[in-house]
C-alpha positions as CSV (number, residue, x, y, z in Angstrom):
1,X,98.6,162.2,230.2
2,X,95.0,162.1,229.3
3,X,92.7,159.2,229.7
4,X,91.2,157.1,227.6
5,X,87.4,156.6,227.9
6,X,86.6,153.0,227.8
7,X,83.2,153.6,225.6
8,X,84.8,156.2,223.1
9,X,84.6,154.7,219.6
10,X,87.9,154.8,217.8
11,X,87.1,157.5,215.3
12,X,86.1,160.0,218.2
13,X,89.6,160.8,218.4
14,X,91.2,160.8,215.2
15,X,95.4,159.9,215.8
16,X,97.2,162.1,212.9
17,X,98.7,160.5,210.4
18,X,102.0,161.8,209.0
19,X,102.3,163.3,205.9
20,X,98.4,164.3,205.6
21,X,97.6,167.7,205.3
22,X,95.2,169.2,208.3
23,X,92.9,171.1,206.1
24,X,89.3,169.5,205.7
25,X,89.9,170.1,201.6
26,X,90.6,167.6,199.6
27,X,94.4,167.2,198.2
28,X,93.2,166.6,194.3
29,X,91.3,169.7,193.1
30,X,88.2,168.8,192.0
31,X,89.0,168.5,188.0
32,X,91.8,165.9,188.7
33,X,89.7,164.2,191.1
34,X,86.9,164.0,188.2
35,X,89.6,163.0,185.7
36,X,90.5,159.7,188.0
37,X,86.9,158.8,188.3
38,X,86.2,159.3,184.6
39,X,89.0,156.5,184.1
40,X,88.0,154.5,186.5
41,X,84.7,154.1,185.6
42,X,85.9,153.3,181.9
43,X,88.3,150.8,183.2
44,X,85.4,149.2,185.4
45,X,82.7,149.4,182.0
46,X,85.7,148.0,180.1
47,X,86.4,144.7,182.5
48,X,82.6,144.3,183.0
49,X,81.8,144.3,180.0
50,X,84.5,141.7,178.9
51,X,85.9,144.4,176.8
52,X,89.5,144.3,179.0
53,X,90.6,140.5,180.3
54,X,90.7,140.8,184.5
55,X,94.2,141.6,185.2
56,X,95.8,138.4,186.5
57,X,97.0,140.5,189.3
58,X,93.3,140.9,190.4
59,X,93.0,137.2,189.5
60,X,95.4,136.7,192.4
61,X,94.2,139.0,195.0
62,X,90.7,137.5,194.6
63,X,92.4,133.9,195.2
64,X,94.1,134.7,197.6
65,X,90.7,136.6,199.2
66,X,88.5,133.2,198.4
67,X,91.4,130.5,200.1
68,X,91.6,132.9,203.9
69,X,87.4,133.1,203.7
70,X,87.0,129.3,203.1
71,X,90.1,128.7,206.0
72,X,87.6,130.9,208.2
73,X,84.5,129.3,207.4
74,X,86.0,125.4,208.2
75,X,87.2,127.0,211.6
């Protein structure tokens, strides 16, 4: 069994993760990967904008977010 050095950071040795492919290229060809951005973006204009209401799931998630840092912050 090998040892663990104590001052290693934990992304010196990367533990694999099932499913993932080895290969350093990306899973998404590039076209598909532009595709999702180009939506995203529009999806993020739309919202900032005030074009798109938040979704209330986001709503809740940001809630949820706000009540654990103020918990944190009275500790």
């Amino acid at each position: 069994m090998q040892k663990k050095n104590p001052n290693a950071m934990p992304h010196d040795i990367p533990e694999p993760i099932p499913g993932l492919r080895k290969s350093e290229s990306p899973a998404l060809s590039p076209s598909v990967q532009a595709q999702i951005g180009q939506r995203l973006r529009q999806f993020y204009d739309a919202l900032a904008l005030g074009e798109q209401p938040v979704p209330d799931r986001f709503i809740e998630i940001i809630n949820r977010l706000d009540g654990v840092k103020g918990e944190k912050q009275q500790s």
